[in-house]
KOLVEX-832383 format. One record per residue (C-alpha): x, y, z; residue in three letters. Coordinates in steps of 0.05 Angstrom, whole numbers, plus 5000, padded with zeros to 4 digits. Example, Ala and Ser with C-alpha at 12.3 -4.5 7.8 and 13.67 -1.06 7.14 Angstrom:
<pts>
524649105156ALA
527349795143SER
</pts>
This chain:
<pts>
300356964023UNK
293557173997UNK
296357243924UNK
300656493922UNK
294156273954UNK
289756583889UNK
294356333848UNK
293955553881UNK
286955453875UNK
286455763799UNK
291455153785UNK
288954703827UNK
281354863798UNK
284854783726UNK
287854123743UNK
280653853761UNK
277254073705UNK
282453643658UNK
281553103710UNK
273853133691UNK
274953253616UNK
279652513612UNK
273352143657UNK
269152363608UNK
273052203555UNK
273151513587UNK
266351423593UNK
264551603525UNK
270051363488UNK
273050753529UNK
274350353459UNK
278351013423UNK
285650643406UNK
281650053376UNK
277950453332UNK
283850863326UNK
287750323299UNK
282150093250UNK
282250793216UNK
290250713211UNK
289150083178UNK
284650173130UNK
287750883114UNK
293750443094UNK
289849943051UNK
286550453014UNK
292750913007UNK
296450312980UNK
290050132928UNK
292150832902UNK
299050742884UNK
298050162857UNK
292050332820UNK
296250872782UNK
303450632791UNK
304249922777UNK
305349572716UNK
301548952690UNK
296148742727UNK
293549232792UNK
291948742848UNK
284648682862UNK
285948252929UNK
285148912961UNK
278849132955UNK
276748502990UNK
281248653052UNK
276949273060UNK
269849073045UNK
267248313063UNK
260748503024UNK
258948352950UNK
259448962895UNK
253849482933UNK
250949602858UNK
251148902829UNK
246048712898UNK
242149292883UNK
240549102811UNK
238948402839UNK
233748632893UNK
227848192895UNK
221448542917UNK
217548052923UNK
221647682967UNK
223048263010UNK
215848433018UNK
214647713049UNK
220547823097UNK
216948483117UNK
209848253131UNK
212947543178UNK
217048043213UNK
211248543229UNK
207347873244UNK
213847653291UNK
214048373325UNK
206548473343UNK
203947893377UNK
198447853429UNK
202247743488UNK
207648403460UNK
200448783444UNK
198048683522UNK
205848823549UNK
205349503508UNK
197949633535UNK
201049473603UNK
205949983600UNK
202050523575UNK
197350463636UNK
203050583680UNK
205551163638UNK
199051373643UNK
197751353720UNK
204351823723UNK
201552253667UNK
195252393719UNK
199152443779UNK
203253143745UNK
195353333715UNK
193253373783UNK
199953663810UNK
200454153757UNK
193454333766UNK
193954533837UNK
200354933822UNK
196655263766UNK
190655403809UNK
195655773863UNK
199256133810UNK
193056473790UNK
191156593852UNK
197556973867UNK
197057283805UNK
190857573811UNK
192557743885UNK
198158303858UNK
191558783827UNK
189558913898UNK
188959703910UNK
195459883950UNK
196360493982UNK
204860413982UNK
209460883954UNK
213060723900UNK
220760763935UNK
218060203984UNK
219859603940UNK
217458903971UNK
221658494012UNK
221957993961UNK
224358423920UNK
229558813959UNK
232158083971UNK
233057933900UNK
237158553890UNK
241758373949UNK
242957723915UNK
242757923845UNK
248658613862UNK
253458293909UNK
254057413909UNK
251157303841UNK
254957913807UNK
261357743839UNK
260456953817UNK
259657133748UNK
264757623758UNK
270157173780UNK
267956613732UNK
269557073678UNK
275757273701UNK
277156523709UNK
275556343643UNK
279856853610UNK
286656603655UNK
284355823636UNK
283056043559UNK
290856273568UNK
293055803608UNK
296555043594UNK
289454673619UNK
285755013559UNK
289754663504UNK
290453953546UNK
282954003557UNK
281754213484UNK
287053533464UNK
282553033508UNK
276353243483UNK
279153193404UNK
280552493423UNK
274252363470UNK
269752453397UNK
275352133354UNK
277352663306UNK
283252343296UNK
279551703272UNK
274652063222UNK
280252493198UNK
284751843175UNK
278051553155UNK
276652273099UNK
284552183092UNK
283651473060UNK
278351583020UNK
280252102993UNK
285551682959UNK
280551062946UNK
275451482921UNK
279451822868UNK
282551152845UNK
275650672841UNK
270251252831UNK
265750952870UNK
260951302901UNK
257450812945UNK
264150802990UNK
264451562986UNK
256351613019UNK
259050913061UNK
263951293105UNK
260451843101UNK
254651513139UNK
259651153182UNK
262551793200UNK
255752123225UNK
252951513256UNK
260151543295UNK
258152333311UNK
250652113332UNK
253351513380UNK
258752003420UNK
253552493431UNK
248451883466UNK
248952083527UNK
245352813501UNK
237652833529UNK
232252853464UNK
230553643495UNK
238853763493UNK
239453473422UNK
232153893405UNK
236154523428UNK
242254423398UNK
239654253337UNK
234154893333UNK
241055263353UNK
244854983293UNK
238555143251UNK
238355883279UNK
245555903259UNK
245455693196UNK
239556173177UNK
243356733206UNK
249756613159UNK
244256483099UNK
241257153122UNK
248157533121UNK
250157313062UNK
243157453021UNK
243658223056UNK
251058253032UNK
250457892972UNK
244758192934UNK
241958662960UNK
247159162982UNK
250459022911UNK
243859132878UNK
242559852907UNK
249560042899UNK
249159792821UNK
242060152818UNK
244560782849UNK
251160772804UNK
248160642728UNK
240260822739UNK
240961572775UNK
242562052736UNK
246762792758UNK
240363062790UNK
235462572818UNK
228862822848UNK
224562422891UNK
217262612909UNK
212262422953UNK
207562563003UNK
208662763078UNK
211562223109UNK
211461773050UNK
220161663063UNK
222462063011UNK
228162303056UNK
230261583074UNK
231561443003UNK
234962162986UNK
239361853046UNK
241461143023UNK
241861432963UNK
247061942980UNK
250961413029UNK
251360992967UNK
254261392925UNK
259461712968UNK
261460882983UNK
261860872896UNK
265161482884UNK
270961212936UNK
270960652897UNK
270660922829UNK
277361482855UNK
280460862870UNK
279360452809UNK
281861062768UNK
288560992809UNK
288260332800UNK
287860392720UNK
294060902719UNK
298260542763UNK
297059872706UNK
299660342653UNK
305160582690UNK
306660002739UNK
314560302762UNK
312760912780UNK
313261072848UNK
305861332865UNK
306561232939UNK
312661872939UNK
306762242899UNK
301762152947UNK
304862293005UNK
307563002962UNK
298763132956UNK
297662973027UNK
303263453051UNK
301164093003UNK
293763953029UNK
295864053099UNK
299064693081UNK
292664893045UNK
297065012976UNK
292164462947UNK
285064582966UNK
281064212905UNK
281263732851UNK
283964262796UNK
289664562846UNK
291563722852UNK
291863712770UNK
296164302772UNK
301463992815UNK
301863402768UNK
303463732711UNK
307364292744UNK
311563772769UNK
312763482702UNK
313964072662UNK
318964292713UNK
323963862695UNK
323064002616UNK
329464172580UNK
333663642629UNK
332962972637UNK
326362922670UNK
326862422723UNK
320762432772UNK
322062082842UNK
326361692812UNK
323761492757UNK
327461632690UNK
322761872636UNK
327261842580UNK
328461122599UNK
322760802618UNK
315160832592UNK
312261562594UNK
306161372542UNK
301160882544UNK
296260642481UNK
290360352510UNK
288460082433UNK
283960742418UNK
288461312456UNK
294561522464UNK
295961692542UNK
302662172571UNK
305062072633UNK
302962792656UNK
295362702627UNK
295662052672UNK
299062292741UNK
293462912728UNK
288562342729UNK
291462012793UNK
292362682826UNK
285362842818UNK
281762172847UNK
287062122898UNK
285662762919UNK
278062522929UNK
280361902961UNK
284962043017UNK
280962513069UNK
277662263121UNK
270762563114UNK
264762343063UNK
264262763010UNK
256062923023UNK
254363673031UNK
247263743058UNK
241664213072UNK
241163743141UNK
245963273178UNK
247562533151UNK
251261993188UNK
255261623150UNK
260761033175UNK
266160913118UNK
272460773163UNK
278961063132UNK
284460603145UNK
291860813146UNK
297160503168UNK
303061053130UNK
302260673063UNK
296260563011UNK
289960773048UNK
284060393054UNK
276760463057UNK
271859973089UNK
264460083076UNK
261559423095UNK
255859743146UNK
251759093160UNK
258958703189UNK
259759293236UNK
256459283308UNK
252859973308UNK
253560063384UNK
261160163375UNK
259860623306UNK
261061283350UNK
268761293351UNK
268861123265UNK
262161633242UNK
261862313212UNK
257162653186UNK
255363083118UNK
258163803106UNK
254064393110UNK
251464453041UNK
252665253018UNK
248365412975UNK
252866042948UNK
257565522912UNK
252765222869UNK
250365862846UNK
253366082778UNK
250966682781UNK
248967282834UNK
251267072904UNK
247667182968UNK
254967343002UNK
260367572951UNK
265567453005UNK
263266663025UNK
269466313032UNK
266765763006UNK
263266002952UNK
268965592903UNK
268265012940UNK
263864662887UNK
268164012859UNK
266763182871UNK
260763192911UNK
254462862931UNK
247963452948UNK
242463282980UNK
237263782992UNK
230063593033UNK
224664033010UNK
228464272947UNK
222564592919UNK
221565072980UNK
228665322973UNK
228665412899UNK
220865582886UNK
216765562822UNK
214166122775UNK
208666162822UNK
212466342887UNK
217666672839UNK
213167182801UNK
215167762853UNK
223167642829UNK
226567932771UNK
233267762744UNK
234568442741UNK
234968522825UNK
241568632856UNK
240568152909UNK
240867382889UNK
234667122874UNK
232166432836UNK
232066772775UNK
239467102774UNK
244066552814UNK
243666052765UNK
243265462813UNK
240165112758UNK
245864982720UNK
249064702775UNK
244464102755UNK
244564132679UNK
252164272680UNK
253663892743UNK
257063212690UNK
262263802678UNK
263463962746UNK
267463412769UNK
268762922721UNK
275562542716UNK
277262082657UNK
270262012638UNK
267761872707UNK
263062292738UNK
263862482812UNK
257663022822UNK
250662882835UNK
245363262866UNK
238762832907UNK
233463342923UNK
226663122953UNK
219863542955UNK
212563342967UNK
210463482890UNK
213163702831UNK
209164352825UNK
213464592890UNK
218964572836UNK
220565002778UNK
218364592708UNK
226164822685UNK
228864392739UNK
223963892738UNK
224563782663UNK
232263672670UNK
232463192728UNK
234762512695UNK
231162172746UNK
224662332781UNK
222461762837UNK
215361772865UNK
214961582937UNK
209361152963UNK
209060773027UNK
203460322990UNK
209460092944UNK
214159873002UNK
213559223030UNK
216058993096UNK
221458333099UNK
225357913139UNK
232157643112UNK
231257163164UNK
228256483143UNK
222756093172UNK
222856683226UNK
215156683249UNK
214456133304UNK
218456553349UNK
216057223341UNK
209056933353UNK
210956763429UNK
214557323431UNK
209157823417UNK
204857383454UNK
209157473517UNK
210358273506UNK
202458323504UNK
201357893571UNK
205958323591UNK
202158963576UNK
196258743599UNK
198758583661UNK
202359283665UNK
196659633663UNK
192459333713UNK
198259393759UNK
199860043744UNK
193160273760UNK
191859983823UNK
198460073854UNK
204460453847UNK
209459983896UNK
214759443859UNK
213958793869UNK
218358153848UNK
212757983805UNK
212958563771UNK
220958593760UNK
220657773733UNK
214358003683UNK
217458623665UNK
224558253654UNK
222957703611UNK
217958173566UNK
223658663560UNK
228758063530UNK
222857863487UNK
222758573460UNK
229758593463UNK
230857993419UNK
224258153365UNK
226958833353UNK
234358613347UNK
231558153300UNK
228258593260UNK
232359183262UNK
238858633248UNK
235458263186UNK
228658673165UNK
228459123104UNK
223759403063UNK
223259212985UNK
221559922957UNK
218659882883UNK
220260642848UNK
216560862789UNK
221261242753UNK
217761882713UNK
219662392665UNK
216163012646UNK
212163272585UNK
213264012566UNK
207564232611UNK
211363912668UNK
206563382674UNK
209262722704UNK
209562072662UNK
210461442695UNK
214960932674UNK
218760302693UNK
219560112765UNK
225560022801UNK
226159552855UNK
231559922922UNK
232259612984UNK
231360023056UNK
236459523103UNK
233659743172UNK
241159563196UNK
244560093158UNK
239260613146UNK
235560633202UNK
241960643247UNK
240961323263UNK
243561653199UNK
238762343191UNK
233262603234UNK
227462663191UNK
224463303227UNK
230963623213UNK
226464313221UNK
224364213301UNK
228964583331UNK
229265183281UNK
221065183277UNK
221465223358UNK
227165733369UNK
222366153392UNK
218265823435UNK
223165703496UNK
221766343525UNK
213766263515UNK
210266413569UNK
202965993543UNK
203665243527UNK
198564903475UNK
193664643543UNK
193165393566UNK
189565463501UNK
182465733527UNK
176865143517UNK
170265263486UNK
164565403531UNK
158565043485UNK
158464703422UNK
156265453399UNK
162265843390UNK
160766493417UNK
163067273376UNK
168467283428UNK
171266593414UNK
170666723335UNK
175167333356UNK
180567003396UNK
181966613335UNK
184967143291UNK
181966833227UNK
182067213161UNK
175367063152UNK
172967363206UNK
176867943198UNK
173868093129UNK
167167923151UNK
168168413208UNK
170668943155UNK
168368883086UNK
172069463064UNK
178869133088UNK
178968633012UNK
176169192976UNK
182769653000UNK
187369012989UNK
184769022913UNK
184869782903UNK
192469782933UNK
193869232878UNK
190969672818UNK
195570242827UNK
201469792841UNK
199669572770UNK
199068812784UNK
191768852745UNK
192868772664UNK
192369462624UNK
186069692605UNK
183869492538UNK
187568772551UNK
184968152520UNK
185467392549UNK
191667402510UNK
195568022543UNK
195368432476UNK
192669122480UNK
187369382434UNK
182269072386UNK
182568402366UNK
182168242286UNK
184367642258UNK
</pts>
């Protein structure tokens, strides 16, 4: 009984709201078939101008242009205007409208609308006045706890968790049965003829005809005009503060599409084009602490693993034009199964395959999946080159094989988020790496982040663990090292290294050629699939061998970064929004500190400053970026930088600032050791006087103090270096040569 009686009123609730949709149809449209037939009409007339415009022989009747417009040619009355005569029209209207008796009428009127202007002053006023004395009334000193909320409060929350939620609750529910339901599309039909669509779209229908037959474009802007006023009248019964909001609405709208397309438009394609032709194998950024040289070794790298995707599948693309009948799809799926069974484990094991599986059939006729070399193409001339059929299945093997996993191909020194979606349905896989369509807070389920970068397979050379299993994993990559120069050192830090150690050192792994070899490391038909992005505070921190190499050196300033908003005409609102968020701190803090109990006040201040905040930083974090101008250097032979041309990147705060690194990457390493401490940083003893005593300058186990305390203490250091020999030979010049110096 209780179900047939749910399902009664959800019908019965449906048939009244059609009931209401046909009144109002009623009363805004009463004279629809009228106009309706009007439209049908003149959609005939002008459909028939058109055939016999174009169709008919001898002369094309001009009677019917007259049964659709009673007035004269529209430009022949323009060019016969007469100013003159039209400005004496205007001044005896003006005289006509404003006389003395409709001057003291309009006076009259005012007064009254003045007299009810007062009466809400004075109302208002005393409202006001009580506001602010309730306001002020909250800062009173309270001695409550803060679990005794007020009984305002506590009220709102019993109407706010149980009626209100389950009313909005069941309206939901309601509208999803109605949006499935019979009702939706009747309603939907009533209201498409309570605005007349049906009438302007026979209206566009007939002119489209007429217009392309006379040309004649004061008919095209007449029914265009018709067509809005039409719009304007059936929205009358609209308030002026409805029509304000809907039309700031529409604005909004509009500016959001404008927004989305500039982000997607330009400036996405402009870093990924940047990134892609203006980076070179190894790019080096530097810059100061917290000057966002990370950020950009980040977009960077999330760049180009979205172009080397891209570029994989543009090679496949190429091959599969030259050889358009081969079956590629009975290939792939031959890759994908020997990767599973780890019998293909990089891009040279994938080349292998190819052209194992084509020489195998050498000496027979060679038919692969099908395909019958012997009788269909098995070379290709491009107009320069002359390509096989194995060289070019080597080629597809190879950027398929960097194609189809699902994982970025980013190995870094610290994690990186990235949110390409790999989509497969059993056929040609996809890749989507539009981040700004994508709604972040769903991201989780699609994101992965960056392999752990080993260092053991970029070094040529010694290895720090001869048995690393992953010390041949170096192929198609994207490195990105933070604080590059503290990993690999200079000649400064390096000086106590030799190349003749049997432990791996800087100068014996040869990590530097990973970066001036690294174009040979993974490069398919001319394509280059390796780059390494290293950051460091200065180049000094670096070796001058690497430095000197690095194709592209970026310096990092937060003084070249400028904050935007893709968001136009976006500063009325974030004016009253900031200015609510600070009433709201403000307020906050006086509360705060005289009481400690929650109020309904409170909750309503605190609740519209949070959707303030809510909607400002949405705002921002949706449509900001940051337009980041990078002087690109090279360096001299002392390893001096030399600036040159600046290159404009753009931060998008939507893609990465969506949590895709943690800058202090080093916190929880650097504090390992301090979750077993037993002394905190405010047990640190204070100073007694502005004098720091001998036993304060103690405490602070200071080198300086220690040698002032005991002289001899350098003096030993020095000795100890002298007969470790790190002091020049007796007899040494300034220029390291023993003996006299002659010319």
């Amino acid at each position: 009984m209780k179900n047939l009686w749910f399902k009664t009123w959800r019908h019965l609730l449906g048939i009244l709201i059609v009931i209401a949709l046909a009144y109002f149809a009623y009363a805004v449209e009463y004279n629809f078939f009228p106009r309706l037939w009007v439209s049908a009409k003149t959609m005939h007339l002008k459909i028939v101008f058109f055939f016999q415009y174009f169709f008919s022989e001898g002369t094309r009747p001009p009677y019917l242009l007259g049964q659709m417009y009673s007035f004269p040619n529209s430009l022949q009355a323009i060019k016969e205007i007469d100013f003159g005569r039209f400005w004496n029209d205007f001044v005896l209207y003006n005289k006509l409208l404003i006389t003395r008796g409709e001057f003291f009428s309009w006076l009259l009127g005012l007064s009254d609308n003045l007299m009810g202007f007062a009466r809400w002053v004075m109302i208002l006023g005393i409202l006001f006045v009580m506001l602010i004395a309730q306001y002020f009334g909250y800062f009173e000193e309270s001695q409550a706890q803060w679990s005794r909320e007020s009984l305002p409060l506590r009220g709102w929350y019993a109407f706010r968790d149980k009626p209100l939620s389950r009313f909005v609750a069941r309206v939901g529910e309601y509208a999803q049965w109605f949006y499935h339901s019979a009702y939706f599309w009747v309603g939907c039909t009533i209201l498409v003829f309570a605005f007349r669509l049906p009438s302007f779209a026979m209206d566009l229908f007939g002119e489209y005809f007429y217009f392309f037959a006379s040309f004649s474009i004061i008919s095209f802007l007449d029914v265009l005009i018709a067509l809005l006023t039409s719009l304007i009248a059936d929205f009358s019964f609209l308030s002026p503060p409805v029509w304000a909001l809907l039309i700031y609405i529409g604005f909004r709208l509009y500016c959001v599409y404008k927004a989305q397309k500039f982000v997607e438009g330009k400036l996405i394609p402009h870093d990924e084009e940047m990134v892609n032709s203006d980076t070179g194998v190894f790019t080096l950024i530097l810059g100061k602490m917290r000057g966002g040289k990370t950020t950009l070794a980040t977009a960077f790298a999330r760049i180009v693993n979205t172009v080397y995707h891209k570029n994989a599948f543009d090679n496949m693309n190429r091959v599969s034009l030259m050889f358009p009948e081969f079956p590629y799809i009975a290939f792939e799926r031959d890759i994908i199964r020997l990767a599973a069974k780890r019998r293909i484990v990089n891009m040279q094991q994938a080349a292998a395959f190819a052209y194992r599986l084509y020489e195998k059939s050498q000496g027979k006729a060679l038919i692969l999946y099908n395909y019958d070399v012997s009788k269909r193409r098995s070379l290709f001339y491009d107009g320069s080159t002359l390509i096989g059929l194995a060289d070019a299945l080597a080629i597809y093997a190879e950027s398929y094989w960097i194609y189809f996993h699902n994982c970025n191909l980013i190995a870094s020194n610290y994690p990186i988020r990235t949110d390409d979606i790999r989509m497969d349905k059993g056929h040609l896989i996809l890749w989507d790496s539009n981040y700004y369509r994508r709604k972040n807070k769903k991201m989780a389920f699609f994101s992965q982040l960056s392999h752990i970068l080993v260092w053991d397979m970029l070094r040529f050379g010694k290895k720090v663990d001869d048995e690393n299993l992953y010390k041949d994993a170096a192929g198609p990559m994207v490195c990105v090292a933070t604080e590059f120069g503290k990993e690999y050192g200079n000649m400064v830090t390096n000086q106590t290294y030799s190349a003749n150690d049997e432990a791996a050192n800087p100068k014996n792994d040869l990590l530097d050629y990973s970066m001036k070899l690294g174009g040979h490391l993974a490069n398919i038909w001319h394509t280059n699939f390796f780059k390494f992005i290293a950051d460091e505070q200065r180049s000094g921190s670096l070796s001058s061998n690497l430095v000197d190499v690095a194709q592209t050196i970026f310096t990092a300033d937060p003084k070249n970064q400028k904050e935007k908003c893709a968001l136009h005409l976006w500063w009325l609102e974030p004016a009253i929004l900031d200015w609510i968020i600070n009433f709201r701190d403000k307020f906050y803090k006086k509360y705060r500190y005289n009481r400690d109990d929650p109020t309904l006040m409170f909750h309503v201040i605190n609740s519209i400053a949070s959707f303030a905040y809510w909607r400002l930083t949405s705002v921002y974090n949706r449509y900001g970026y940051r337009e980041v101008l990078l002087p690109s250097c090279t360096a001299d032979s002392s390893g001096n930088l030399i600036e040159g041309e600046k290159e404009k990147f753009y931060i998008i705060n939507y893609v990465d600032f969506a949590y895709r690194f943690e800058s202090a990457c080093m916190k929880d390493f650097l504090n390992a050791k301090k979750s077993d401490a037993s002394r905190g940083f405010f047990d640190l003893p204070i100073y007694k006087t502005l004098m720091p005593s001998k036993e304060e300058w103690d405490m602070q186990g200071s080198y300086l103090v220690s040698d002032l305390e005991n002289p001899s203490r350098r003096v030993a250091k020095k000795a100890d270096r002298v007969r470790n020999g790190s002091r020049r030979p007796s007899g040494a010049n300034r220029s390291g040569r023993v003996g006299g110096g002659g010319k």
